[in-house]
C-alpha positions as a Markdown table, in Angstrom:
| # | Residue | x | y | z |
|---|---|---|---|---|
| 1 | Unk | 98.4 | 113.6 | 111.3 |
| 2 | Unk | 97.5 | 111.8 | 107.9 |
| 3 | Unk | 100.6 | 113.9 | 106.4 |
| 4 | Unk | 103.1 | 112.8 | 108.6 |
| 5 | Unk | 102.6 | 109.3 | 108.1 |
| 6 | Unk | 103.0 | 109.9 | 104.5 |
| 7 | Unk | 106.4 | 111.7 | 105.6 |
| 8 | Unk | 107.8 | 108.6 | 107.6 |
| 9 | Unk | 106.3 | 106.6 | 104.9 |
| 10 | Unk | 108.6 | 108.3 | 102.3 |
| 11 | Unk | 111.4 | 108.7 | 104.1 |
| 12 | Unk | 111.3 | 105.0 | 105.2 |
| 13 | Unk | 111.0 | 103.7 | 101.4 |
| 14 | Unk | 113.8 | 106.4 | 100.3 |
| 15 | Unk | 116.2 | 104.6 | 103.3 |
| 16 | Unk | 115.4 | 101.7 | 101.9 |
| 17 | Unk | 116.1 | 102.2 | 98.3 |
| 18 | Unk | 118.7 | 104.9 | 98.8 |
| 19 | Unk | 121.8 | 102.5 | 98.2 |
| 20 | Unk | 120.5 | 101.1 | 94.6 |
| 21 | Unk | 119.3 | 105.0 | 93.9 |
| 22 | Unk | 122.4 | 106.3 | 94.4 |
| 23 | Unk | 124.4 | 103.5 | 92.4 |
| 24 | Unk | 121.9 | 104.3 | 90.2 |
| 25 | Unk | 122.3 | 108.0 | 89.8 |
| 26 | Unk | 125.9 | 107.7 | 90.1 |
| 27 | Unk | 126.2 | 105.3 | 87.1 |
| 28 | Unk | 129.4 | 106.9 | 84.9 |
| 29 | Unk | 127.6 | 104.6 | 81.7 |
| 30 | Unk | 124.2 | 106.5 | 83.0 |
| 31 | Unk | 122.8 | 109.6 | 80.8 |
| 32 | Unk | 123.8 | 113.0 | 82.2 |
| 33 | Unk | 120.1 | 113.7 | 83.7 |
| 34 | Unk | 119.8 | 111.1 | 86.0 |
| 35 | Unk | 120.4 | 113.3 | 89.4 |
| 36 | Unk | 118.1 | 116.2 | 87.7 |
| 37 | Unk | 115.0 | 112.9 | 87.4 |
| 38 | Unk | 115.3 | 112.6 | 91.4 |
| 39 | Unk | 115.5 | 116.2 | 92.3 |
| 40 | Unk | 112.2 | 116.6 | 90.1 |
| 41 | Unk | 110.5 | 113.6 | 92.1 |
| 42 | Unk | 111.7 | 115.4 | 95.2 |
| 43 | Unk | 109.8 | 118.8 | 93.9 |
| 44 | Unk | 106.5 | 117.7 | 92.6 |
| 45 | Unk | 105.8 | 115.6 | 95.6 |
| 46 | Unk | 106.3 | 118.4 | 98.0 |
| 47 | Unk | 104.2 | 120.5 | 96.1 |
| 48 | Unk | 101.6 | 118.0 | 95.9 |
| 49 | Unk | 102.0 | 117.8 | 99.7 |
| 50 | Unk | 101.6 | 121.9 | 99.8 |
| 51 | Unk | 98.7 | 121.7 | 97.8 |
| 52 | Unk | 97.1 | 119.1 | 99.6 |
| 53 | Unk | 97.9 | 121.4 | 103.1 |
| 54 | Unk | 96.3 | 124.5 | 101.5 |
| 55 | Unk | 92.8 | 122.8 | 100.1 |
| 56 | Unk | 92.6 | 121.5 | 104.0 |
| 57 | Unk | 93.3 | 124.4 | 105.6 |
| 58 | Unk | 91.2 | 126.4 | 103.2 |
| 59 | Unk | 88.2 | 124.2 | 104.0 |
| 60 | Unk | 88.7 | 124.9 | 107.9 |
């Protein structure tokens, strides 16, 4: 239950900032990497979320 509110939490906040993000990432005077920064967020934080899943399970 405690991971789907973080879920909702972040999908609420990335609604929210979505429209500045993108203008952001979209930036032609931006560097180059700027789409590669978000899909990195995007990765570590599921795996976080997959590692936090495991340990619980594990303890069960």
């Amino acid at each position: 239950m405690n991971n789907q509110r973080l879920v909702i939490l972040l999908l609420l906040i990335a609604y929210i900032f979505s429209p500045s993000l993108f203008n952001w990432i979209i930036n032609p005077e931006g560097a180059w990497y700027r789409p590669y920064i978000v899909w990195i967020l995007v990765i570590v934080i599921a795996f976080v979320i997959q590692l936090r899943r495991k340990k619980y399970q594990d303890l069960d």
